[in-house]
PADO-614522 format. One record per residue: x, y, z of N, C-alpha, C in turn; residue in one letter. Coordinates in steps of 0.2 Angstrom, whole numbers, plus 5000, padded with zeros to 4 digits. Layout:
<lumgus>
XYZXYZXYZa...
</lumgus>
This chain:
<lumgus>
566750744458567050704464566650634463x566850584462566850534462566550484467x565750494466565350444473565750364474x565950354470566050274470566750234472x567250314473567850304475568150294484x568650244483568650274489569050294492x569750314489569950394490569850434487x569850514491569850574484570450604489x570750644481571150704482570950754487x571450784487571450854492571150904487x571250914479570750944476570150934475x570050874476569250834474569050874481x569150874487569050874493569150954494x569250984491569051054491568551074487x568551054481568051084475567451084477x567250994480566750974482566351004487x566851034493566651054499566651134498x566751164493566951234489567251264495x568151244496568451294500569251284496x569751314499570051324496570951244498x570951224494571751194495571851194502x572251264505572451274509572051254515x571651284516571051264519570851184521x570851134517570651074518571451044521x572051064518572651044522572751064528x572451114531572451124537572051084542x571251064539570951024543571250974542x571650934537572050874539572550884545x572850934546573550954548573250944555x572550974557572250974563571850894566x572050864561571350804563570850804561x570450844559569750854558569550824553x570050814548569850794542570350724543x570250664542570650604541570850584537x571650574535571750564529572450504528x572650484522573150434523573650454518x574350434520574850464513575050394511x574750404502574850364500575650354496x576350354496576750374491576850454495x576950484494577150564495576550624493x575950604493575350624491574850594498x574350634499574050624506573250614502x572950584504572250554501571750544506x571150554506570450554509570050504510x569950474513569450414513568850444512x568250404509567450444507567450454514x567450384521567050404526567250464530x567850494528568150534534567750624531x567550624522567250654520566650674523x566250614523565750594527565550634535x566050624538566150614544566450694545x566750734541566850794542566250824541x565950814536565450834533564650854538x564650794542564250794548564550824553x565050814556565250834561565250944560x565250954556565351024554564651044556x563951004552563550994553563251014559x563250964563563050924569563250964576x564250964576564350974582564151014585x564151034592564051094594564851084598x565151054598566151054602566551034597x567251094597567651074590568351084596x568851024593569451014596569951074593x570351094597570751154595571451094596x571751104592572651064591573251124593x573751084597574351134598574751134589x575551144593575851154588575951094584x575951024590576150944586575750914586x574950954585574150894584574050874590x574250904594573850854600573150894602x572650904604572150924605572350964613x571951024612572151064619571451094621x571051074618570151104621569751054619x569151044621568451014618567951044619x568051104618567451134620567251194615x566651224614566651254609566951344612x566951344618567451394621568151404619x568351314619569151324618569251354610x568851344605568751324600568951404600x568451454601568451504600568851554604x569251534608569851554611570451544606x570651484604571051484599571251514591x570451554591570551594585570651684587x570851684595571151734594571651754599x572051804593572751804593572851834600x573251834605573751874610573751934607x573451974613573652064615574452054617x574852094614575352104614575452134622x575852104629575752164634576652164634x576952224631577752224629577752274634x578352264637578952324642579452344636x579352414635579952464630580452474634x581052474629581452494635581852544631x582052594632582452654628583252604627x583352604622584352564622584652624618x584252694614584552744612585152764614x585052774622585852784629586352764627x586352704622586852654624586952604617x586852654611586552614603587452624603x587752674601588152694600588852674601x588952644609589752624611589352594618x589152544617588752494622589452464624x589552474631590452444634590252344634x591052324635590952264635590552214642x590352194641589752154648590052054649x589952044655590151994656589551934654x589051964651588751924650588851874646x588351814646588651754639588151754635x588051704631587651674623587951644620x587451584619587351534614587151544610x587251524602586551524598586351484593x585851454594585751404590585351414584x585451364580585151364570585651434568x586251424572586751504571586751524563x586551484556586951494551587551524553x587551574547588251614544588351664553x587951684557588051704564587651794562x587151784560586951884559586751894569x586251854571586351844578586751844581x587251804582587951804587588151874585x588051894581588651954578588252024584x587552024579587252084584587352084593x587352004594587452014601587952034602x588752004599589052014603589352104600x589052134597589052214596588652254603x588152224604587852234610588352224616x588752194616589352184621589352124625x588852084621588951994625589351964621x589551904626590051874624589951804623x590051774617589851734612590151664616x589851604618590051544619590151494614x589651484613589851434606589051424601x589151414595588351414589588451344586x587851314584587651264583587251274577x587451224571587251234564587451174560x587251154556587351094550587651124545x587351194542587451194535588151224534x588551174531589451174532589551234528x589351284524589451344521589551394527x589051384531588651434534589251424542x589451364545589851354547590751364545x590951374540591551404535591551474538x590851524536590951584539590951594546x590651554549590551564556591251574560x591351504558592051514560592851564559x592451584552593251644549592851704554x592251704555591851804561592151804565x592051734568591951734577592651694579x592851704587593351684588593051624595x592451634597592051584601592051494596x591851454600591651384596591051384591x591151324589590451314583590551254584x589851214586589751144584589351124579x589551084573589251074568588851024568x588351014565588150934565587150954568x586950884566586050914565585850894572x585550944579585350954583584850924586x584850854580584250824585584450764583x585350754584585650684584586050684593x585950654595586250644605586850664604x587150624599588050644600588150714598x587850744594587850824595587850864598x587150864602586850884608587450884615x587550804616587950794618588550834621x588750854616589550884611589750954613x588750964609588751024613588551074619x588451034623588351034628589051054633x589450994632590150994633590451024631x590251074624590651134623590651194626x590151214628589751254632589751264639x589851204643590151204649590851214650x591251194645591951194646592151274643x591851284640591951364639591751414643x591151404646591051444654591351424658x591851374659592151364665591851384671x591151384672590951394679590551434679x590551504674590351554673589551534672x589051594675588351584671588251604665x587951554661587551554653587051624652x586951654651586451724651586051704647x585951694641585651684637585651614631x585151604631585151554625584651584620x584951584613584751624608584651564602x583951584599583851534594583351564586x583551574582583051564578582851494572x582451474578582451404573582051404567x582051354563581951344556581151384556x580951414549580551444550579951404544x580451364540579951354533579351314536x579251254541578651234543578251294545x578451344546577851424550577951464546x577951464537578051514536577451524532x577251584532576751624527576651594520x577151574517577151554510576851474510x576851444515576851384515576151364517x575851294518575151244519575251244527x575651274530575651254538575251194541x575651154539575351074540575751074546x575351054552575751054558576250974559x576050944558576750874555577250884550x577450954548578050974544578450934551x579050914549579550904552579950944554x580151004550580551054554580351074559x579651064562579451104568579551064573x579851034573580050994578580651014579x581051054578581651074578581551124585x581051154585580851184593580751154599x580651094598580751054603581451034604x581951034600582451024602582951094605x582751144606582851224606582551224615x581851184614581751184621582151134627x582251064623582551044626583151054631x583651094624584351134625584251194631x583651224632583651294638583451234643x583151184645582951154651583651124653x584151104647584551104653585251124654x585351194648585751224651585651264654x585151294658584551344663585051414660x584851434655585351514656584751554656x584851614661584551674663584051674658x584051694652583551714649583451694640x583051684638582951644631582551714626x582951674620582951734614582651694609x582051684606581751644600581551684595x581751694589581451724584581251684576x580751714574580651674568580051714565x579751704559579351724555578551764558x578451814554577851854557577251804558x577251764551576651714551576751654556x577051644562577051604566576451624570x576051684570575851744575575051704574x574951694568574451684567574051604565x574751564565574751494563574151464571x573751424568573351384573572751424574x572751474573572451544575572651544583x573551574582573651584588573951534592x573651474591574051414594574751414594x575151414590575851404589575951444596x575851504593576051574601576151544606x575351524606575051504615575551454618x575551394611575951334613576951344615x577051414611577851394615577651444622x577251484622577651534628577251484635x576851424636576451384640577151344641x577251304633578051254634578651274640x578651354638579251414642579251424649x578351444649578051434657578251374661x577951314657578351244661578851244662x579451264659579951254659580351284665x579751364667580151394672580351474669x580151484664580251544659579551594658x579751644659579151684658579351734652x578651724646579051724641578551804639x578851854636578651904631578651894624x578051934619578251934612577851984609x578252014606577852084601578352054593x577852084588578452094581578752144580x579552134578580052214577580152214570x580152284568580752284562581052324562x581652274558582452284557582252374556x582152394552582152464549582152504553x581852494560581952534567582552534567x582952484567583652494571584052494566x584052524561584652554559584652484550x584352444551584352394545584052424538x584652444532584152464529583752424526x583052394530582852354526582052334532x581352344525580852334529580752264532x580952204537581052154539580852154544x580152104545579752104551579852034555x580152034561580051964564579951974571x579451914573579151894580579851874586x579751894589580351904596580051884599x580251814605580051814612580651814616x580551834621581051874625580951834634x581151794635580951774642581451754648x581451764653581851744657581651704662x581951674669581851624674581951664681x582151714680582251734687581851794690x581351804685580851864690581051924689x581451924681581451984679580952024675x581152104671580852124667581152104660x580552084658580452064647580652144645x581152154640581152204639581252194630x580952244625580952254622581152314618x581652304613581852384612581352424609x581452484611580952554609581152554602x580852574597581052584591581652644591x582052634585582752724587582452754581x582252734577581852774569581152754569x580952804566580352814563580352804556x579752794552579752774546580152834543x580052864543580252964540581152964539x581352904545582352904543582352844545x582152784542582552734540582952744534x583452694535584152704531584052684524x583852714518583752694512584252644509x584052594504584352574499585152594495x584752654493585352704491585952704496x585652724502586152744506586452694508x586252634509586752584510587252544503x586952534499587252524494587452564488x587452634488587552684484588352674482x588552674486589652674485589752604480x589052564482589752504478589452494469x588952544468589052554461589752554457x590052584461590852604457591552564459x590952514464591652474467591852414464x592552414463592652344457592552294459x592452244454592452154457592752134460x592652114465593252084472592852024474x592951964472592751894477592951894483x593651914485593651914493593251964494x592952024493592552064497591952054496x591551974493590951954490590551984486x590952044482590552064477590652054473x590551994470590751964463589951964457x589752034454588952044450588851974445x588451954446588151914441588151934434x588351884428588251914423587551894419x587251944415586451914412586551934406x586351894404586051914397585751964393x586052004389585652074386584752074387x584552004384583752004387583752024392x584051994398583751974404584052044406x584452074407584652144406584052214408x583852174399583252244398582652254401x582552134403581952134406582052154414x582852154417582952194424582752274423x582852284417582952374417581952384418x581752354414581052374414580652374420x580752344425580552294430580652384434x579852404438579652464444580052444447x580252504450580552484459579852474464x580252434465579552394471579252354468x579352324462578952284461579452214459x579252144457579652094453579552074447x580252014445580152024438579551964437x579551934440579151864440578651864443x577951884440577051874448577251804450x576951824456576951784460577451774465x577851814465578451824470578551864472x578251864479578251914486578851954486x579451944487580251974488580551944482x580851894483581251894477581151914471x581751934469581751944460581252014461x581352044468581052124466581452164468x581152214464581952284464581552324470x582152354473581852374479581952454479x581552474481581652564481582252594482x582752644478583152644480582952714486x582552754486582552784491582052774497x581952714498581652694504582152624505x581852614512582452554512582152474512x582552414510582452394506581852344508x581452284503580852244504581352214509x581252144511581352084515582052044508x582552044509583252024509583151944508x582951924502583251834505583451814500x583551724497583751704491583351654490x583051634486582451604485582551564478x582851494479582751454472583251484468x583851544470584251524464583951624462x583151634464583151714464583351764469x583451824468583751864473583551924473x583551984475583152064475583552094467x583252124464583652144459583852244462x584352254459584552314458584252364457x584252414461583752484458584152514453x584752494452585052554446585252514442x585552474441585952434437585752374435x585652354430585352294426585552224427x585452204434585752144437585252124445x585752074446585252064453585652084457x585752094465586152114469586752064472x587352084471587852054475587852024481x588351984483588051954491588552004496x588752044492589152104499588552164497x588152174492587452214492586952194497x586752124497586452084501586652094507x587252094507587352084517587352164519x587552204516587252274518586652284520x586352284515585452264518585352254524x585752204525585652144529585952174536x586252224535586552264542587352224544x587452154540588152164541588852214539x589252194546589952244541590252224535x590552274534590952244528591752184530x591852214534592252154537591952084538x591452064538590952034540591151964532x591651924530591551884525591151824526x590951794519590451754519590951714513x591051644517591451584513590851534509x591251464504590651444500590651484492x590451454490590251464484589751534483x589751574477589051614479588651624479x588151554477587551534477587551534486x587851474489587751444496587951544499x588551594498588651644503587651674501x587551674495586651734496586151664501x585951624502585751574505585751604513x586451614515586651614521586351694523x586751724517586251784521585651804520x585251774516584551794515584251724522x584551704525584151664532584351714536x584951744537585251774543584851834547x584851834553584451884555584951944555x584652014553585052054552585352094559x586252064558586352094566586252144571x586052204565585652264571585352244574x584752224572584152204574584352164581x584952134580585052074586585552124590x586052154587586052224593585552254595x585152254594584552294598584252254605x584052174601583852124606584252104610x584852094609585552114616585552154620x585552224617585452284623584852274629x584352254624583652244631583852174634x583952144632584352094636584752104644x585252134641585852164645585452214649x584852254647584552314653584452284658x584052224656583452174659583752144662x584352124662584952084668585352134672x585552184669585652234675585452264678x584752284678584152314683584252274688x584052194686583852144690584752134694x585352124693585752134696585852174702x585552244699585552294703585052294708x584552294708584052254711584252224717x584452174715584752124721585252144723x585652154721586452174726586452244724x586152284722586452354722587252374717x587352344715587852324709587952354703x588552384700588552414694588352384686x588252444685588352374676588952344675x588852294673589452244671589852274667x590552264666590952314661591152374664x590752404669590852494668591452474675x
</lumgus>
């Protein structure tokens, strides 16, 4: 490191400090560390070194930052509050009853960042009734629209005339009727485990506009899901900062982690759920339907279509590979990938257990337990707990994209069900009232 300089890199400024890259992006990410972007690269001034340097030192009060850098403690109590994470305190609710032939319910839902619809879809198998989804990515809307028979507004949700738009789709679609749910899984890559978790990523502002949308279209109850590593981003802050946001707004929010592979998804996929509502009901949570011992394998979902021919309407058009690239898929463990350094993608998933985490990553994609290839996007979407009915329009690059984002709709039939418990308890509750539908 270079005494004489008056910036240093973000390497210089780890080596010297002997912590890790990551590490040093964070205390910039939080303030702590002061820094400047010079061009598309972020840079150090000596004094802010200085100045960390002592203050690490020195202080005995360290500021704790929410999700957008604002500071929310000064004290060294907050400081150590911050680094830990929420007790889980979740209400289970059995949906076993009602997994099977759940009847149709007057309920409604929106769903926003809808992609290709794996949410809408599960809901409305849960027996809600789909109002309109809100998305940009024009592939992902192409499908939307050939699933579902409800509205889509396309366009980026944090332009007014969109908002707007949608708004007024939503209202005129209810005709009068109450909103039940607003459902969201917004963008995950600023919160995701593989990432620097720089709190000034810009996608996370895209939760502010999620919040926006529930303050003023008030529906009953709000549905948020997104990546495990949100759980732990800020140590915990992220958490604290939406379900405080939820609180202002009048929402009392729950949150546990589920996976898919409970509810019938053949695939190990874990994601953070807040569940909340405004009217002084019960958060309810589905109870798990499986145990590790009979989740649905690999095999068992994908087994038939070894022998099924090439059909681009049915999205299962194999890639072709190279005799190389062939041998190097043949070679490649199950459970493991072909490439280090790649968490899921480009790994072959067990055929007798059910599968890693589902997505498309740069162009790579989960390779095949039997066959010398990667997986199809109608193999994909199985995984992924869609129907076969279920088509995905686009190109087939952009249909694996849309379902390696999609939340697998079982899983969102699960989270409907406990939805729909938690509004009919409370229905009945108050008026003494039937379930809706029966």
């Amino acid at each position: 490191m270079d005494n004489n300089a008056s910036f240093y890199s973000i390497a210089e400024v780890a080596t010297h400090l002997n912590l890790s890259i990551k590490t040093v992006r964070r205390h910039i990410a939080s303030g702590e560390l002061s820094s400047t972007k010079i061009g598309n690269v972020y840079r150090i001034p000596k004094y802010a070194v200085e100045n960390f340097i002592n203050g690490h030192n020195n202080s005995q009060s360290m500021v704790s930052y929410d999700l957008f850098g604002e500071p929310i403690g000064t004290t060294s109590e907050s400081k150590i509050k911050s680094g830990t994470r929420l007790v889980d305190n979740v209400n289970w609710v059995d949906i076993g009853e009602c997994w099977d032939s759940p009847p149709q319910t007057e309920f409604t839902f929106v769903d926003l960042f809808c992609g290709a619809g794996g949410l809408s879809k599960g809901l409305e198998l849960s027996g809600m009734q789909g109002i309109c989804g809100l998305d940009w990515f024009k592939e992902a809307g192409m499908t939307y629209k050939r699933n579902f028979h409800h509205s889509l507004v396309e366009g980026d949700i944090t332009q007014r005339e969109i908002k707007d738009l949608f708004y007024k789709t939503c209202r005129e679609n209810l005709n009068g009727r109450e909103l039940t749910l607003v459902a969201g899984g917004f963008p995950c890559q600023g919160f995701s485990m593989a990432g620097n978790r720089i709190v000034d990523d810009p996608r996370n502002s895209l939760y502010k506009e999620l919040l926006e949308i529930v303050k003023t279209l008030q529906p009953l109850y709000v549905v948020c899901e997104n990546v495990v590593g949100l759980r732990t981003m800020l140590g915990g802050g992220v958490e604290r900062k939406i379900i405080s946001d939820f609180k202002e707004a009048g929402y009392e929010m729950s949150v546990t982690t589920l996976r898919a592979a409970n509810y019938y998804v053949p695939q190990k996929r874990d994601r953070v759920i807040f569940i909340g509502n405004r009217i002084g009901a019960t958060n309810y949570h589905p109870y798990p339907l499986l145990s590790p011992d009979r989740y649905v394998s690999t095999g068992e979902a994908i087994g038939d279509l070894i022998s099924h021919p090439v059909d681009e309407g049915f999205n299962h058009l194999p890639t072709k590979h190279s005799p190389e690239m062939e041998a190097r898929i043949s070679a490649v463990p199950e459970g493991q990938s072909l490439y280090k350094g790649y968490s899921d993608a480009w790994k072959k998933c067990p055929w007798n257990e059910a599968s890693c985490t589902i997505k498309e990553n740069h162009g790579g994609v989960n390779l095949h337990p039997k066959l010398p290839r990667v997986l199809t996007a109608r193999e994909m979407a199985r995984l992924q707990s869609f129907p076969d009915n279920f088509i995905f329009e686009g190109k087939k690059n952009k249909q694996l994209v849309q379902i390696g984002n999609a939340v697998p709709p079982l899983l969102g039939k699960a989270i409907g069900l406990s939805v729909i418990k938690s509004a009919t308890e409370h229905l009945e509750n108050l008026k003494g009232s039937t379930y809706p539908g029966r």
